[in-house]
ROPA-295443 format. One line per field, with one value per residue (C-alpha): residue number from 1; residue in one letter; x, y, z. Coordinates in steps of 0.5 Angstrom, whole numbers, plus 500, padded with zeros to 3 digits. Example, Ala and Ser with C-alpha at 12.3 -4.5 7.8 and 13.67 -1.06 7.14 Angstrom:
2
resi [1;2] .
resn [A;S] .
X [525;527] .
Y [491;498] .
Z [516;514] .
//
This chain:
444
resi [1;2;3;4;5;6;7;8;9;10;11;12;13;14;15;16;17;18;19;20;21;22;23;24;25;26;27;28;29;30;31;32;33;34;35;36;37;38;39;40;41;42;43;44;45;46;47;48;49;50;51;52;53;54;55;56;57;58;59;60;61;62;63;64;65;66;67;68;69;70;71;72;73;74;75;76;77;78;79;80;81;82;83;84;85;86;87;88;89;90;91;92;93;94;95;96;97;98;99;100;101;102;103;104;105;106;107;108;109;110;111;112;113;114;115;116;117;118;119;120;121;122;123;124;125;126;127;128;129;130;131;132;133;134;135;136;137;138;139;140;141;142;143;144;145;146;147;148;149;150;151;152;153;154;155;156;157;158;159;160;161;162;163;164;165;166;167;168;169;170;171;172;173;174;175;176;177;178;179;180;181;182;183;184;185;186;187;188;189;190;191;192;193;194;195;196;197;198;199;200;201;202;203;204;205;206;207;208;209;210;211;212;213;214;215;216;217;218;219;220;221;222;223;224;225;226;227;228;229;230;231;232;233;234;235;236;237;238;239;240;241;242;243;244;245;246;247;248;249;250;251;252;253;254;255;256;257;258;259;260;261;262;263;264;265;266;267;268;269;270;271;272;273;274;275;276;277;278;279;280;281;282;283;284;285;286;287;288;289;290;291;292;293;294;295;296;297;298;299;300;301;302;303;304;305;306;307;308;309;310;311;312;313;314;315;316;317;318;319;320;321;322;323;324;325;326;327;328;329;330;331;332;333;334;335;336;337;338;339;340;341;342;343;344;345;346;347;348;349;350;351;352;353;354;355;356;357;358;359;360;361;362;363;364;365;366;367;368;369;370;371;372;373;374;375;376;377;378;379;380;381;382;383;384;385;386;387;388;389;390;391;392;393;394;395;396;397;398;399;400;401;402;403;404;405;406;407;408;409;410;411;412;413;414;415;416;417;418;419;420;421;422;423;424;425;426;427;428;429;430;431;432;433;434;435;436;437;438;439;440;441;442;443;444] .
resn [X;X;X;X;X;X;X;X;X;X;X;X;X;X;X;X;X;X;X;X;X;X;X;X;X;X;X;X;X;X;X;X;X;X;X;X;X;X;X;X;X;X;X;X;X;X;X;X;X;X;X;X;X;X;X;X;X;X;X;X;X;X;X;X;X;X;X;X;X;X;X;X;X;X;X;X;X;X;X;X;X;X;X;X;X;X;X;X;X;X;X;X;X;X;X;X;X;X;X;X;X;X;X;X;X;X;X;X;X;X;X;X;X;X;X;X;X;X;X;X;X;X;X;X;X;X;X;X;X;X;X;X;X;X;X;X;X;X;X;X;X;X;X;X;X;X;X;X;X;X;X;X;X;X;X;X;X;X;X;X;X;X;X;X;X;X;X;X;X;X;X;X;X;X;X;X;X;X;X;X;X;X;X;X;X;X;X;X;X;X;X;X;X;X;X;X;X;X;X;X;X;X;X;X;X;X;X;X;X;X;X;X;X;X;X;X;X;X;X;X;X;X;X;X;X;X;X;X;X;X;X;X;X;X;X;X;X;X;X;X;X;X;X;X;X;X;X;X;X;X;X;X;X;X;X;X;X;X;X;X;X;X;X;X;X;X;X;X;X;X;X;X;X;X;X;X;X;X;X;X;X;X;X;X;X;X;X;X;X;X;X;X;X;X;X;X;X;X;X;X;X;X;X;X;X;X;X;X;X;X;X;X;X;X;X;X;X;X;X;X;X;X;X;X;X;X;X;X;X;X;X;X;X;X;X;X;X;X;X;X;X;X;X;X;X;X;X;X;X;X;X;X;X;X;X;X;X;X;X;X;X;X;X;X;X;X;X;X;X;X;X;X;X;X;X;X;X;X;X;X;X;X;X;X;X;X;X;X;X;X;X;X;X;X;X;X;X;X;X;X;X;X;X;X;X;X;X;X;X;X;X;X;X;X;X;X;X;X;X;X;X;X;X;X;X;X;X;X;X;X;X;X;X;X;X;X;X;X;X;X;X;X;X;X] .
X [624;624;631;630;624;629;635;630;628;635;636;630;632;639;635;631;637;641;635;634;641;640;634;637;643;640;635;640;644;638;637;643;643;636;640;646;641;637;644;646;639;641;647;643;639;644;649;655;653;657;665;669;676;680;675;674;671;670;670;663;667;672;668;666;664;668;667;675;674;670;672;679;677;677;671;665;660;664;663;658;655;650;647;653;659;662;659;661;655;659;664;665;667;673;680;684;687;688;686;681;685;690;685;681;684;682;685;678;679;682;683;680;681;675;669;667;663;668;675;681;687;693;700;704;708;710;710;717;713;718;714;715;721;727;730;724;719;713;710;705;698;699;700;693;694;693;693;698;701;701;704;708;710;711;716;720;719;721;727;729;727;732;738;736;737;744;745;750;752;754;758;751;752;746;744;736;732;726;720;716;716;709;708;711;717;719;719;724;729;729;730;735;739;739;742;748;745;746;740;736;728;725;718;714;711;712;714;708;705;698;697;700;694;689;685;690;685;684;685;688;686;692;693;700;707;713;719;725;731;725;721;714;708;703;697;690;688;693;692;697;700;703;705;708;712;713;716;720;724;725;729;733;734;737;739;736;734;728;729;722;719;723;718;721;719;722;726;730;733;740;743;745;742;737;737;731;730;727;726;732;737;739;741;744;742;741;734;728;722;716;712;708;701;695;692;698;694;688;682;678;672;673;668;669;674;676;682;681;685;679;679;682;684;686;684;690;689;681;682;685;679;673;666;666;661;664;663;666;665;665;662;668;670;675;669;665;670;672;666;665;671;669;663;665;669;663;663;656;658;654;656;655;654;652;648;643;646;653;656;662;663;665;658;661;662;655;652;655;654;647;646;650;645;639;641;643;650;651;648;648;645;645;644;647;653;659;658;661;666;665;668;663;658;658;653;651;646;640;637;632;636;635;641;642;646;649;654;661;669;672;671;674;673;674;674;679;685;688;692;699;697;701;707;708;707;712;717;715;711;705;698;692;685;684;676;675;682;684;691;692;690;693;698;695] .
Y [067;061;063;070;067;063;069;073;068;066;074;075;068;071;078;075;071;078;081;076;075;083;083;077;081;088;084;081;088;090;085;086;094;093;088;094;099;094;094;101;102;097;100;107;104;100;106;102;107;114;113;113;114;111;109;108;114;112;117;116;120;114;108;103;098;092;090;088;093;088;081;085;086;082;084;083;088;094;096;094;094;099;102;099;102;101;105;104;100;099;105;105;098;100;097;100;095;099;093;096;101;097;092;098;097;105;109;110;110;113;112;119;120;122;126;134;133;129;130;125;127;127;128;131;126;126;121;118;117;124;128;137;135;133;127;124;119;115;109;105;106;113;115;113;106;101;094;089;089;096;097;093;095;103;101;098;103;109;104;105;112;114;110;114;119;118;116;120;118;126;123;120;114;111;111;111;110;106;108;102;095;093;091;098;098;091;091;097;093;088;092;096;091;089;096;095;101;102;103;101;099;101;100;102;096;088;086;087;093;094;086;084;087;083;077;071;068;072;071;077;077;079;078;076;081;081;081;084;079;073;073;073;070;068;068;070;067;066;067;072;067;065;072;074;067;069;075;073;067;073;078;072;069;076;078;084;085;089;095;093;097;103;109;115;121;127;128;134;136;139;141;134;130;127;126;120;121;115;113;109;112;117;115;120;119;121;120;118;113;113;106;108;107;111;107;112;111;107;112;113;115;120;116;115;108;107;106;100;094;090;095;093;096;089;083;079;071;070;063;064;068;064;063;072;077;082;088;089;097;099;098;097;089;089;090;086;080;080;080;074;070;071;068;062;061;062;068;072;078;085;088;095;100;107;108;104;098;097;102;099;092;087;083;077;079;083;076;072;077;079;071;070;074;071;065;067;066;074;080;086;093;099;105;105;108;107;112;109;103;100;095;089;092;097;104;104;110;107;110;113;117;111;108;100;098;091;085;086;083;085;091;091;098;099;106;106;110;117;120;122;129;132;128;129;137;137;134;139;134;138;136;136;134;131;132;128;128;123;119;115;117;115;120;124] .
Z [219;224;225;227;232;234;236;239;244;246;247;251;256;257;259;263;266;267;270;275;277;278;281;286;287;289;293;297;298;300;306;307;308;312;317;318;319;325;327;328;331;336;338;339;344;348;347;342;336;338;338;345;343;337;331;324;320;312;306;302;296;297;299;293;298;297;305;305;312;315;313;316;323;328;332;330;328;328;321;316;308;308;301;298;302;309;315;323;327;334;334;341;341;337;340;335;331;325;321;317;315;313;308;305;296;296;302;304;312;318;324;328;335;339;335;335;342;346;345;348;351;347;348;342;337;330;325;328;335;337;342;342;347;341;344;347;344;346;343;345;348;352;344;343;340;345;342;344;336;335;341;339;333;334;340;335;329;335;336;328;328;334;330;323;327;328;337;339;346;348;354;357;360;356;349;351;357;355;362;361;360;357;350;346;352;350;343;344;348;343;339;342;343;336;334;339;343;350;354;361;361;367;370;377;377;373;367;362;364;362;361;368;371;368;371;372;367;363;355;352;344;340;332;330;331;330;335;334;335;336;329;327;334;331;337;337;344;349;356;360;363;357;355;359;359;352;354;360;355;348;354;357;351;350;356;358;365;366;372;376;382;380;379;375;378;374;367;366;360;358;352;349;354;359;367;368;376;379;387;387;382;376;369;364;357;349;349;352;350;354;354;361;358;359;366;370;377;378;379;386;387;393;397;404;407;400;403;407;406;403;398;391;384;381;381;380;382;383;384;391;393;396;399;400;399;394;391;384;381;374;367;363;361;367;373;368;367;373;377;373;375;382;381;378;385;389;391;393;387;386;380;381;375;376;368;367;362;359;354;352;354;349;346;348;356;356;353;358;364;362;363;369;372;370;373;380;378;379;381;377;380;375;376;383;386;392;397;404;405;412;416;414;409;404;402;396;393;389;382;388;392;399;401;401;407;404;407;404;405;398;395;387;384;376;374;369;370;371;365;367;365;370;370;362;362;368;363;357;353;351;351;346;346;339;337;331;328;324;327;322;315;308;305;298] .
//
């Protein structure tokens, strides 16, 4: 009797043991959830919830909330655990890293271009990156996918797919044509010269593409990538500077010479070949990859004197520019960085914002800006438009419908870029907007 006395009790610790540890553990998940939940919440109010462009969409049928997803990402809070699976939380902030998409152990996530109320422009391209022109292909951001290592990696993936293919020269003085010298038109040089192919790379502006145009220092956040003839590059925070070094040392190193300053303006296809047209030359070729990025030409406003010299789309050296009164407009990181790097310079800053907060900045920026203008640092005036640029001052247009008159030297506007819509309906490449469709998804 004292034995089974004895038996009974020691069941009745260890339930009680697994019983607290379960109570523990489902308290725990629960605070957790409530803390996702206040998070989602947070980014309805400040407008991060609702996606933009590319973003992840999870399969509650799926999901078993292992949380790989997020430990994956390299941004914060852009997915989290809430009831016991992954859920999106800053949407909107999503870059496209696909890292997420990668980790999950159950094939839970995809990679969805826009939603089913706001649809993003794509051009048509297959698995193998080849558009409805057969022979054309592109890689890279206009395709979608604008992280520096997935641009990357489909350049060179487009590469190999072209040579599966079987080049055929046809008589053409080159192989392929790569139109763009960015992260996706740099992996496929590299990895053309690999193959043996004979090919030009052409840019309208510098090596570096989209990454040349940012702020002298900036720091471009990147995650290991391979590159073709060079080898695995581990960076996860450099500075453009050193980027573009790196690039610059892998081309000689291979001897590749980036065609710059040359814009293509048409290409016409024959049966068995391709004329790229360009304001210095003509080339005939077999094939046609496209690295051109999504940017095309920055977008004006239409406002009066914006042609003026002292109206700028890039800020390229902040450090040279002193003691001015500045006007910087936009609300993306680009306006916002910038505006910031100005300041530090001793600039007299207005940061100009037509919405009444910031939607899709990087938390770290809407930290810091948020800080800079408490302090003085900057000056931050939302809900405020451009109207007129003047010689000495400019027009802006208040929440109220007044008109502030303010003293000026510069003016730097930020308002994203036009897609180069028409330049590839010209070409035959057909557009499509994407409303909710998954880019990335696994095969069944």
């Amino acid at each position: 009797m004292e034995v089974l006395l004895e038996n009974i009790a020691a069941y009745l610790i260890v339930v009680l043991m697994i019983s607290g540890i379960v109570w523990y553990y489902l308290k725990s998940k629960s605070s957790a959830s409530k803390k996702v939940e206040a998070k989602i919440n947070k980014a309805k109010e400040q407008g991060f919830y609702e996606p933009v462009s590319l973003h992840p969409v999870v399969d509650s049928d799926i999901c078993i909330g292992s949380g790989a997803c997020i430990n994956a990402c390299p941004e914060k809070d852009i997915l989290g655990i809430r009831n016991g699976q992954a859920t999106t939380i800053n949407a909107s902030r999503c870059v496209g890293h696909g890292a997420c998409f990668h980790a999950c152990p159950v094939e839970a996530i995809s990679l969805v271009m826009g939603t089913e109320k706001r649809g993003v422009d794509l051009p048509h391209v297959s698995q193998e990156y080849e558009t409805n022109v057969p022979g054309m292909y592109i890689a890279g951001e206009l395709g979608g996918m604008g992280l520096i290592k997935n641009a990357v990696e489909q350049g060179k993936q487009a590469v190999d797919n072209i040579v599966r293919k079987k080049v055929e020269r046809n008589n053409n003085e080159y192989d392929l044509v790569i139109v763009g010298a960015g992260p996706a038109g740099i992996a496929a040089s590299l990895n053309a010269k690999k193959h043996g192919l004979k090919f030009i790379t052409i840019d309208q502006e510098t090596l570096g593409g989209t990454v040349f145009s940012f702020p002298r220092a900036k720091v471009v956040m990147t995650s290991p990538m391979e590159l073709p003839t060079h080898g695995i590059v581990k960076l996860y925070e450099t500075s453009k500077t050193e980027l573009i070094d790196l690039w610059k040392e892998v081309l000689e190193k291979n001897k590749i010479v980036i065609q710059e300053s040359e814009k293509v303006i048409d290409i016409k296809k024959s049966a068995n070949s391709f004329e790229v047209i360009t304001n210095q030359s003509g080339y005939k070729t077999s094939h046609v990859l496209l690295a051109i990025g999504r940017r095309g030409t920055p977008r004006k406003l239409g406002v009066k004197g914006e042609d003026k010299e002292k109206v700028y789309y890039k800020l390229l050296d902040p450090e040279l520019i002193k003691k001015k009164k500045i006007l910087v407009v936009g609300g993306g990181d680009s306006a916002v960085e910038s505006a910031m790097l100005l300041a530090d310079e001793g600039n007299h800053v207005i940061l100009s914002y037509r919405s009444e907060s910031f939607k899709r900045i990087k938390p770290m920026n809407l930290e810091k800006v948020n800080a800079a203008n408490d302090s003085g640092k900057l000056k931050i005036m939302y809900n405020t438009n451009l109207v007129e640029v003047k010689d000495d001052t400019v027009l802006l247009k208040m929440s109220d419908d007044s008109i502030a008159e303010i003293n000026n030297d510069l003016v730097y506007i930020f308002a994203g870029g036009e897609l180069p819509n028409k330049f590839l309906e010209k070409i035959g490449i057909s557009i499509t907007t994407k409303f909710g469709e998954a880019v990335l998804k696994h095969r069944n």
